[in-house]
C-alpha positions as CSV (number, residue, x, y, z in Angstrom):
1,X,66.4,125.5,155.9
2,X,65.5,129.1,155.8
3,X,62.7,130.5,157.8
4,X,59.4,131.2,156.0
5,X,59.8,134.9,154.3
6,X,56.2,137.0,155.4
7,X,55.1,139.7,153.0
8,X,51.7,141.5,153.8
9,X,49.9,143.8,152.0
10,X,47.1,146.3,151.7
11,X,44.1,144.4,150.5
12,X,43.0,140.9,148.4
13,X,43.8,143.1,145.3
14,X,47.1,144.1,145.8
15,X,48.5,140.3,146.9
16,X,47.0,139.3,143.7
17,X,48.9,141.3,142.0
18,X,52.1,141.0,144.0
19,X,51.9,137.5,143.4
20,X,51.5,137.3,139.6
21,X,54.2,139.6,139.2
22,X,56.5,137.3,141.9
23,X,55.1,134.3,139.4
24,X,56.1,136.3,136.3
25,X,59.6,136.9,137.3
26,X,60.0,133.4,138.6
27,X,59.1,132.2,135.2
28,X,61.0,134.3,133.0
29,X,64.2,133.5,135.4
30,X,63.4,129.4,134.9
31,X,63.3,130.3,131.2
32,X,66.6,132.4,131.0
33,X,68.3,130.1,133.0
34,X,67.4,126.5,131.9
35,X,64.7,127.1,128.9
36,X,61.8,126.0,130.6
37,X,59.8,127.4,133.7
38,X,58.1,123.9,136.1
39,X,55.3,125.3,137.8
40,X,52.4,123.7,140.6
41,X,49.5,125.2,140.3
42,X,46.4,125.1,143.4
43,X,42.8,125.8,142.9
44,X,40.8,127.8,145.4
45,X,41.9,131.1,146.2
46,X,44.8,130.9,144.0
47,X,43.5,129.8,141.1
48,X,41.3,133.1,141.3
49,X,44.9,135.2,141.8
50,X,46.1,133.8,139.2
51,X,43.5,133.9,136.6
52,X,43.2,137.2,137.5
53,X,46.4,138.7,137.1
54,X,48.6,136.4,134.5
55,X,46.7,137.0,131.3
56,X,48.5,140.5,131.7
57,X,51.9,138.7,132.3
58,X,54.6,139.2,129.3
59,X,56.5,135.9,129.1
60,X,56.7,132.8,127.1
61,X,54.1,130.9,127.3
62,X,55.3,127.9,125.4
63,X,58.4,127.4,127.8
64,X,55.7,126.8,130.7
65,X,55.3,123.1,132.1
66,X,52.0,123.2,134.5
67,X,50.7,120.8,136.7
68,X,48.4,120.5,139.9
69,X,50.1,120.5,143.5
70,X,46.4,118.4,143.8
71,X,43.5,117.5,141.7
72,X,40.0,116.3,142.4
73,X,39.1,113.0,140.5
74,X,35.9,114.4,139.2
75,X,34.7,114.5,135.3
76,X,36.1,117.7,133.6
77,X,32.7,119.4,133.6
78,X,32.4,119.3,137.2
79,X,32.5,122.5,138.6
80,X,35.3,121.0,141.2
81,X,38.0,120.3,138.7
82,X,41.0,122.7,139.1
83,X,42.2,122.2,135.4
84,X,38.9,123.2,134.1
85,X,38.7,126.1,136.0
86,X,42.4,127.2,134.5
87,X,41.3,126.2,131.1
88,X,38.3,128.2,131.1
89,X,39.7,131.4,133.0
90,X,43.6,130.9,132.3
91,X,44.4,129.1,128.5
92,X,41.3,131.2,126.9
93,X,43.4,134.1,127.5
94,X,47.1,133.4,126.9
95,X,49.1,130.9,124.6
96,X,49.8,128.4,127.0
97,X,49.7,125.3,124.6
98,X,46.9,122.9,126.6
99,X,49.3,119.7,126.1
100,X,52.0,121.8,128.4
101,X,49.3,122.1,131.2
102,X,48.8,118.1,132.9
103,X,45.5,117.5,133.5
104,X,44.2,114.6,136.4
105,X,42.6,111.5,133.8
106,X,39.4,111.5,135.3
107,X,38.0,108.4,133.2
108,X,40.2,105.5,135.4
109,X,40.1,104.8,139.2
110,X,42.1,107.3,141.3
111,X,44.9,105.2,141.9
112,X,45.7,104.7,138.4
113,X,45.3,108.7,137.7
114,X,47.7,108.7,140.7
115,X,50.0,106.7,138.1
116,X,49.4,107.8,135.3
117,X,50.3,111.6,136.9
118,X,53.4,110.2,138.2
119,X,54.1,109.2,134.5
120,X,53.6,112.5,133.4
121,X,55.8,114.0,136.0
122,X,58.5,111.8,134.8
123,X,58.2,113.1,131.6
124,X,59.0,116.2,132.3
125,X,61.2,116.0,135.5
126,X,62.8,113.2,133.4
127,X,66.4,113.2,134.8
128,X,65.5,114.1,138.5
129,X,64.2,111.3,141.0
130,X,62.4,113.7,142.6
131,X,61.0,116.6,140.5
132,X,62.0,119.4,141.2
133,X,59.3,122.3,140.3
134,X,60.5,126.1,140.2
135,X,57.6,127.2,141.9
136,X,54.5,125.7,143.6
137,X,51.8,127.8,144.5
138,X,49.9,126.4,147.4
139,X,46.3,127.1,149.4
140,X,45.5,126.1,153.0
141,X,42.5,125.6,154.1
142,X,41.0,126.3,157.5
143,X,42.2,123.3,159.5
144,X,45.6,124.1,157.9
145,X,45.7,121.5,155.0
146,X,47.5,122.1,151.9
147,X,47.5,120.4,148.8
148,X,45.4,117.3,149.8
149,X,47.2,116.4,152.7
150,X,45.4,116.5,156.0
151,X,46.2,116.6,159.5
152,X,46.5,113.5,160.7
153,X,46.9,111.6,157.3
154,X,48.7,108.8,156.7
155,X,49.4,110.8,153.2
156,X,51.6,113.1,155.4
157,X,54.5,110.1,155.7
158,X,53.9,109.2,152.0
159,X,57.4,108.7,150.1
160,X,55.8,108.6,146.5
161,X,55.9,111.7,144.7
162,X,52.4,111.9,144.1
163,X,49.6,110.0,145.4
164,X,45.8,109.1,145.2
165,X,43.3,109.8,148.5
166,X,40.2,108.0,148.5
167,X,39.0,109.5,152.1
168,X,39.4,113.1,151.9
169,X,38.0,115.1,154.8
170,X,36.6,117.6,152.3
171,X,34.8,117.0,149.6
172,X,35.0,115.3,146.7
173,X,37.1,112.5,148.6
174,X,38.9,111.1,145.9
175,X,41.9,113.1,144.6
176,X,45.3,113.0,143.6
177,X,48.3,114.7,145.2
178,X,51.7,115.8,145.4
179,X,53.7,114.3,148.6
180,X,55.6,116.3,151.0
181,X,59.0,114.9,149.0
182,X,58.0,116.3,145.6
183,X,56.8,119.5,148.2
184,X,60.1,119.8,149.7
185,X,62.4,119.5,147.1
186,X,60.7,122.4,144.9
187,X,63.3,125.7,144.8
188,X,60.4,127.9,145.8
189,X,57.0,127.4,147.4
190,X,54.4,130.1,147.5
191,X,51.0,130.5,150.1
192,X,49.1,133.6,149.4
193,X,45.9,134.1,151.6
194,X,43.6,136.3,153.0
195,X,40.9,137.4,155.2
196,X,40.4,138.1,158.9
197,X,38.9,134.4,158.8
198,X,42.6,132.8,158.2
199,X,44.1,134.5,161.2
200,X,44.1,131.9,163.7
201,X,45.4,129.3,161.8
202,X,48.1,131.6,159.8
203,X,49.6,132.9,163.5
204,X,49.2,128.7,164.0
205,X,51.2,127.8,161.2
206,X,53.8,130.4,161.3
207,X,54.1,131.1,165.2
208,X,52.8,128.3,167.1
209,X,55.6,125.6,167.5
210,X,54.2,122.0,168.0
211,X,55.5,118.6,167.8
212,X,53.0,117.7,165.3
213,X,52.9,120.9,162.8
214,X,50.4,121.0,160.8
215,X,50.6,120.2,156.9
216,X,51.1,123.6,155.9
217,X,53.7,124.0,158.7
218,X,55.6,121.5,157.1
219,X,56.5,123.4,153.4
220,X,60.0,124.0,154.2
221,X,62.2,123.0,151.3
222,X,65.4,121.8,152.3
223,X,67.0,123.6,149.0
224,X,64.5,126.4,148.5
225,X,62.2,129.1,150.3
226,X,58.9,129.3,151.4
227,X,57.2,133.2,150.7
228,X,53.4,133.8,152.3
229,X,51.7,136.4,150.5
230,X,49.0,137.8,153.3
231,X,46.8,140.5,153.5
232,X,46.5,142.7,156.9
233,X,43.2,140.5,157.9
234,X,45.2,137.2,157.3
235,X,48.2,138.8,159.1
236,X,46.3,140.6,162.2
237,X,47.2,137.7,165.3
238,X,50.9,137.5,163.9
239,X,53.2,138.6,166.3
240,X,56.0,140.5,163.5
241,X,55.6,140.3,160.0
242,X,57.6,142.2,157.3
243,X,55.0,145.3,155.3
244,X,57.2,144.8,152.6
């Protein structure tokens, strides 16, 4: 299990660049080698980064299978829904067929869209008991969260591949999320932040060893790599990092 790989750069701008042109290659590779690219996709931040900078990507589109490291169960017009956020600000822009991005069902109870998602991971990870994505592209929040798994949460010690929350710290409270397993057991997981306001808890995640690491702390594939896009504000309290 390899350490996490640190990259810092410049400025907001430039990581979100970097990383849409580390999400470009990943994809075209996926495609070359096995026809189809298996992506996670996070809101927040990242869904800004990536909005941003993949409508200028040259790949194809149709080979890309997308789905949500973790999904608010809120109507599609609420301004908290991930997928509508990518549908306005991603699929308006590039042919990326909207049945090959898996949206949260938002009309049944969470834990039958925790199902029903599970269903549609199957479909696509049809042959692997645990899917295993090409890429997932995580956030963390302050308290060091990612996806919507919490310190502290019994979701942490989940063994289903995705799962439904009903209690979320931060609101909305009810969402659905990939588990550590499914987290684990992807060949590549990606954090990009920024901001002076994330350096205590990025020098915490990355430097800080503890019995009890935080979620984020926890991404460590046991076949794959973890890669934390920073900027210098993000990456200020850390100790050595690599100004690749």
């Amino acid at each position: 299990m390899a350490a996490p790989i640190i990259r810092v750069f410049d400025s907001e701008d430039e990581v979100s660049q970097k990383l849409c042109e580390f999400v470009t290659s990943k994809a075209n590779e996926a495609i070359h080698e096995r026809g189809l690219f298996k992506v996670g996709f996070s809101g927040g931040s990242a869904a800004k980064f990536l909005c941003n900078g993949l409508p200028q990507a040259s790949t194809d589109w149709a080979k890309w299978r997308v789905f949500f490291c973790d999904e608010r169960h809120v109507p599609f017009d609420d301004p908290e829904c991930t997928f509508s956020i990518y549908k306005a600000n991603l699929l308006s822009k590039v042919p990326l067929p909207v049945e090959n991005m898996y949206s949260l069902d938002p009309s049944i109870s969470v834990e039958e869209a925790a199902d029903d998602y599970v269903n549609k991971l199957r479909s696509v990870f049809s042959d692997e008991p645990i899917p295993r994505f090409d890429l997932l592209i995580l956030g963390m929040g302050p308290d060091g969260h990612t996806c919507s798994l919490f310190p502290g949460h019994p979701l942490l010690q989940e063994t289903k591949i995705a799962a439904p929350i009903s209690d979320s710290p931060k609101p909305p409270p009810r969402r659905v999320t990939l588990t550590f397993p499914t987290i684990n057991n992807a060949a590549c997981a990606v954090f990009a932040t920024c901001g002076s306001s994330k350096a205590d808890i990025v020098k915490q995640v990355l430097e800080d060893a503890t019995n009890d690491p935080l979620p984020a702390a926890r991404v460590r594939p046991s076949k794959g790599e973890v890669i934390w896009f920073l900027d210098k504000g993000a990456a200020s309290k850390l100790k050595s990092v690599a100004n690749l």
